[in-house]
N, C-alpha and C positions, 0 to 999 in steps of 0.2 A: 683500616682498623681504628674504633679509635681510641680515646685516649686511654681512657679508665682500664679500657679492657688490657691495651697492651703495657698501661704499668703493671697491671697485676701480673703479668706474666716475665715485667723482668723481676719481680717481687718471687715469683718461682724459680728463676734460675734461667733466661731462657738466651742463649747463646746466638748471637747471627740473627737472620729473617728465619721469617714463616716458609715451610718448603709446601708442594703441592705436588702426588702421584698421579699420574692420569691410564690406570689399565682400561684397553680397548679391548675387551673379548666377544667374541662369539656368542657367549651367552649371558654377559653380565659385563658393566661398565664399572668400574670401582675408583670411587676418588678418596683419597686420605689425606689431611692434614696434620702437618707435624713440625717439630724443631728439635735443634738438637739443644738438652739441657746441661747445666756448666761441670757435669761432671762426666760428661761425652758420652751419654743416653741417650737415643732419640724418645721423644714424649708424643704422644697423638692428642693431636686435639679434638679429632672428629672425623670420619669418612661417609660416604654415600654410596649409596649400590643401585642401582637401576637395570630392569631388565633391557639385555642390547637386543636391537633390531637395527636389520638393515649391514648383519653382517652373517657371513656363509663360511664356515671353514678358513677364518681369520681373514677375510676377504670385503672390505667394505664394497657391497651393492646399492646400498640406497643412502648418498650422502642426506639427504631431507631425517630418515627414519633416524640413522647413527648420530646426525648433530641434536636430535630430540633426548637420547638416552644420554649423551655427553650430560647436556643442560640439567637433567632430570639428577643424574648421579653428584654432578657439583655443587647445584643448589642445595642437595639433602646437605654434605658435606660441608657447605658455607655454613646453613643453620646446624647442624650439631656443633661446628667448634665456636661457632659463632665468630667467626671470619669474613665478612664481608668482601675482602679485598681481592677475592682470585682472581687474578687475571692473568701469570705465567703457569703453563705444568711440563713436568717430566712425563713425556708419553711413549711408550711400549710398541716396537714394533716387531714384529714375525708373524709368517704369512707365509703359505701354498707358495706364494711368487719367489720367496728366498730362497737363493739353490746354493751348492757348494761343490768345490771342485777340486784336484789337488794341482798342484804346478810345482814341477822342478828347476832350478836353475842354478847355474855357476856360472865363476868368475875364475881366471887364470890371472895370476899374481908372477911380477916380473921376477922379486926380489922375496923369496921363499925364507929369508932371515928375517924380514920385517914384519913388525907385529901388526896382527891384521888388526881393524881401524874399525870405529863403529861408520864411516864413510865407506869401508868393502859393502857392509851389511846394507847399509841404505840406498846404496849405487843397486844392488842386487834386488830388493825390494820393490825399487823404482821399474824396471826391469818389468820384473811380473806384472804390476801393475798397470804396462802400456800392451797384455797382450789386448787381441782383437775377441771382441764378443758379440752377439748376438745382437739385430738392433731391438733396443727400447729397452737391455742392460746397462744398467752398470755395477762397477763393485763400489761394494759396500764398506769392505775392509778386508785385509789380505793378514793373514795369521802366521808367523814362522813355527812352524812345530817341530823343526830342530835341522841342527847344519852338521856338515860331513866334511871334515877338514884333512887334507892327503897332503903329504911332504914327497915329493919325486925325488929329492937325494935320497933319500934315505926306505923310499918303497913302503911308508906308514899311510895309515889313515884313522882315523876316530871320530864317534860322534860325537859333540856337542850343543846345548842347549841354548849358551853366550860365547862364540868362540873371540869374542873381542881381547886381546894381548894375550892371544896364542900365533903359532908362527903356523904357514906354509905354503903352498905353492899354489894350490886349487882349495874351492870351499864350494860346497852343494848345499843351497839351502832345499828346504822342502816346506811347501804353503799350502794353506786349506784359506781358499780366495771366496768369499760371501759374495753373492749377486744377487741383483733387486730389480725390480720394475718399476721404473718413471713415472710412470701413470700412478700404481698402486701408494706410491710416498706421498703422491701430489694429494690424493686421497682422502689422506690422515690431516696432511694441512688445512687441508678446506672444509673439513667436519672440524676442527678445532677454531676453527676460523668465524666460522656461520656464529660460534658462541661466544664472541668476542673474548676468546685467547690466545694466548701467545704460546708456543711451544719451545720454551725453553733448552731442550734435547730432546734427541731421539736415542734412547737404547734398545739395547739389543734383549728382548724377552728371557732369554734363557741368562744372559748375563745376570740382569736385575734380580731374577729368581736365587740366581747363585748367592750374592749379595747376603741377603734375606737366611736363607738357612743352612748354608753351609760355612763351619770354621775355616780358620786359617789353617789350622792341621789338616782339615779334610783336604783343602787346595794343597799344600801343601805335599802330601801324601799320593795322592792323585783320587780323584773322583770324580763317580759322572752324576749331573743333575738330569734329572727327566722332569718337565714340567708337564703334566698330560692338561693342555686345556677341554676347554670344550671344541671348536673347532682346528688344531693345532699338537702336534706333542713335538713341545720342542730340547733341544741336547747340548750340553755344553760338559766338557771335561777338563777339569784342571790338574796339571803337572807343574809341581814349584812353583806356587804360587800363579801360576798365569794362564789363561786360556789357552789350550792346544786345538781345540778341535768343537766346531759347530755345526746343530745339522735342525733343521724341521723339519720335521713330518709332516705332511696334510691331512693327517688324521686325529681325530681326539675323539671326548667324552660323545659329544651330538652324534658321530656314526653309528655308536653304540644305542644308542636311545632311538636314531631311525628304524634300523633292526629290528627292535621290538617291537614298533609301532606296524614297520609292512609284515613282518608273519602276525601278529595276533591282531591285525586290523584295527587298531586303539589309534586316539590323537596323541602327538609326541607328549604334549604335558601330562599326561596320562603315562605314558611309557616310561618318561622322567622317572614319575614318583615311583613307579612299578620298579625303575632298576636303583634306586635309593633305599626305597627300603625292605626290599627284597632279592635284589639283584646280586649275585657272587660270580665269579668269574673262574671258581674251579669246580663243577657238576658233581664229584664225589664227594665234596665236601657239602653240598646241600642235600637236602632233607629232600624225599620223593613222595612223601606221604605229604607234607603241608602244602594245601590248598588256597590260592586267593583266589577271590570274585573279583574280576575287574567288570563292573561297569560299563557298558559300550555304549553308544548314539545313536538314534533314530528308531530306539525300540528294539535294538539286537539283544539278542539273549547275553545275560553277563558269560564272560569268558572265565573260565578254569582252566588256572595252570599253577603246576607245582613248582617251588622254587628249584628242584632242577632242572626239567623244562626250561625254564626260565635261565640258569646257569649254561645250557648249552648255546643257546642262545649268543650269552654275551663272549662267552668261552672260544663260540668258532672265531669272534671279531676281534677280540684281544688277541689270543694265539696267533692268531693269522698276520693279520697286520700290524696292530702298533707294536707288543712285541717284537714279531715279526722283522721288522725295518730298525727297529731299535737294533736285535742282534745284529743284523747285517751293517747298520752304520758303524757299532761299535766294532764289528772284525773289520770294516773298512779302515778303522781309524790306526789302526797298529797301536792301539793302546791297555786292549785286554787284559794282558798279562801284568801289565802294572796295576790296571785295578783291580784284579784278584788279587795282587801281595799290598795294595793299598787302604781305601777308605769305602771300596765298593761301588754300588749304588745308590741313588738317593731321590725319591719319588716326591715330585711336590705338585702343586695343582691340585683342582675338583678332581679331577679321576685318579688321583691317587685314595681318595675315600672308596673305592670298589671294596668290597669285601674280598679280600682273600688274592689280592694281584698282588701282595709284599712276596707271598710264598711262590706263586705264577712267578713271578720276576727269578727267583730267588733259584729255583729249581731249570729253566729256560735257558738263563745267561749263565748261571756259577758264578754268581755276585753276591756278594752280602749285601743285602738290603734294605735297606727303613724308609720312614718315613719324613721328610722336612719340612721340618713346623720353622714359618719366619718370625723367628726372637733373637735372631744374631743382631746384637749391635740396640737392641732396643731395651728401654726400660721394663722395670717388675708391672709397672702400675698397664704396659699393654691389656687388651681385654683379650678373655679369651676367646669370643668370634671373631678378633684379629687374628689370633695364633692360630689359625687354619688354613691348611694349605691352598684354598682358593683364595687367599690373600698375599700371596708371593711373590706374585709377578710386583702391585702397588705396593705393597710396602720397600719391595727393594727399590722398585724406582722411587719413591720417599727416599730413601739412603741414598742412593747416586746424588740426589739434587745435594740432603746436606754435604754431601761429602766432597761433591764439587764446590758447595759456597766455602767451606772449611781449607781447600785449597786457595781459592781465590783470596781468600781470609789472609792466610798465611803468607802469600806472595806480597802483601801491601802490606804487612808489617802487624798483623793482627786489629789492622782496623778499622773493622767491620766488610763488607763484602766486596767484591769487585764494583769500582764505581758504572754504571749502564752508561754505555756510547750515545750519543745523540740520537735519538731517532732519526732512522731516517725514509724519506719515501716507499711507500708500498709496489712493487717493481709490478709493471703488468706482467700477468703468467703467459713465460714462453719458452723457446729452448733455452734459451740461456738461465733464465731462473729456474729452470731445471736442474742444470749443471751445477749453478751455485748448492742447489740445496741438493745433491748428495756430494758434493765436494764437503760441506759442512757434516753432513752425517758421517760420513768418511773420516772424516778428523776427531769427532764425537766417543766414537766409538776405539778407537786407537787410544784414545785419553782415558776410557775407561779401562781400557788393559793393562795401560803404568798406573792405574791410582790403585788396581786391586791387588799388586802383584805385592 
């Protein structure tokens, strides 16, 4: 950066480095720049959008296509904030390959008078974390979603949340264990790679989404985020403050837009615009009389279809699936009943713009529902093509990045950021620098769980 420009910006107020979001989606690459200003607003200085190729259902296919859309999305992003210097980002991951599972375990305690220790909990953690998985898994990050503490004198039991300096004899926790694919991580590095950057972290999509448009009271209270991308709809719910429970889907916005495209024989970008700006997702709610002309290729006669037509359409594929797996995650989760007396639901991503899924959701699950727009945590002066939910996933990860330099800040005494370790050697790619890199995403992602709590 250089100079003139970055006086001017401590001349604005501008707290810490410059941060850098990197969303990898399915159907769009989003970069943002930003910082946080001195009265703890994040301020943007510029993003980039590029259409993504070369990815399928959150799935990088063609590293050559994907490191093209990176470069395309960051350079827009360099010149509008006029930042030359990107070379670390916060990048986004979820994907078809993230699974999730739940795991039980205990621990028997000699001395049922002694207060149980945050080393019970950690022993018991460790525990789960060495079961056996499939090859070319690993975990990701292992989640406690609450412990079950029993006293044998006395024939009690109860749940809690933190039972650390409570007393008793056994403790049950209970884990929702994330797992990834080796190959698929390796992926991500090597299209960030090809464009001379650095990836700074990996978070977790639905996290960063949360970040971005959900309050502390919402977390607090309990709430589920739906990010519906284009290839993906991924799930995160929080209870007191902290992640209990995550799930992706391998389905999003694109299945819907195929749909269209094989019954009415149209090309998807065509289907695109068709379910944009005529597309609804509840059939009695559209009009049977309004007529579009779609356009066809090679001299086919234009297609006519009424926006209901068109509503059943996208109605069987939202109903069916993403709804669908949404309800069944969430009765998986044992968490329902707290989000009906809590904060509800909360739609964010492109396909939460569907016409008419607020009320679909709304009526399906028995959840209150809206919309989430990312302006948690950000200044007035955001634009408003920022505050759209296909902006959620990058701008929370924006937030992660400050918020982790803002801890790193803090640990060294407020000044200025964590100083960067030497460089060192580029490791050649093999099992072991496998291991290392989700050992580090593993630890990533656990730090993201105490900073939001």
């Amino acid at each position: 950066m250089d100079k003139e420009y970055s006086s001017n910006l401590r001349q604005r107020g501008m707290v810490g480095d410059i941060v850098v979001g990197l969303d990898i989606g399915t159907t769009k690459v989003a970069t943002v720049v930003g910082y946080l200003n001195e009265k703890g607003k994040i301020e943007i200085l510029g993003f980039g959008k590029s259409e993504s190729k070369g990815v399928e259902y959150g799935l990088i296919q063609n590293i050559l296509k994907t490191s093209d859309s990176i470069e395309k999305s960051v350079q827009l992003a360099a010149q509008h904030s006029r930042y030359q210097n990107i070379d670390g980002v916060y990048v986004g991951i979820a994907a078809r390959h993230i699974k999730t599972k739940t795991c039980k375990h205990y621990i028997l305690r000699a001395d049922h008078t002694a207060l149980i220790e945050q080393e019970d909990l950690d022993l018991m953690k460790g525990d789960v974390e060495n079961i056996a998985l499939p090859p070319g898994e690993k975990i990701i990050t292992t989640i406690p979603q609450k412990y079950i503490v029993e006293d044998s004198a006395f024939g009690t039991s109860h749940e809690s949340a933190d039972p650390v300096g409570e007393i008793g004899s056994k403790i049950t926790g209970i884990y929702q264990i994330l797992t990834g694919n080796v190959q698929e991580i390796g992926k991500i590095h090597q299209c960030v790679q090809r464009v001379n950057l650095n990836i700074k972290d990996l978070i977790l999509e639905p996290i960063a989404s949360g970040l971005a448009c959900l309050s502390e009271e919402d977390k607090k209270r309990g709430v589920c985020l739906i990010d519906i991308g284009g290839g993906t709809t991924d799930m995160v719910i929080f209870k007191d403050n902290h992640p209990v429970f995550c799930k992706v889907i391998p389905l999003g916005g694109s299945i819907i837009t195929k749909d269209i495209a094989m019954v009415c024989h149209i090309p998807e970008d065509t289907a695109e615009e068709l379910k944009k700006n005529h597309g609804s997702c509840i059939p009695s709610k559209s009009n049977p009389n309004r007529v579009c002309n779609v356009i066809r290729p090679n001299g086919q006669a234009p297609l006519k279809i009424t926006d209901e037509q068109l509503a059943k359409i996208i109605y069987s594929r939202v109903h069916r699936d993403i709804i669908g797996y949404v309800k069944k995650a969430l009765e998986d989760s044992g968490y329902m009943g707290m989000l009906q007396n809590g904060a509800g639901l909360v739609l964010t991503g492109g396909g939460s713009n569907l016409r008419h899924i607020i009320e679909l959701c709304q009526f399906e699950l028995g959840l209150n529902t809206r919309v989430g727009n990312p302006v948690m945590g950000f200044a007035d002066t955001l634009s408003n093509e920022l505050r759209q939910p296909l902006f959620a996933t990058s701008l929370g990860l924006l937030k992660y990045g400050l918020m982790e330099q803002r801890i790193a800040s803090d640990a060294f005494g407020g000044e200025g950021t964590r100083p960067e370790p030497e460089p060192e050697p580029e490791p050649k790619p093999g099992r072991g620098d496998k291991e290392n890199l989700w050992k580090k995403l593993q630890r990533n992602l656990e730090r993201i769980f105490e900073q939001i709590s």
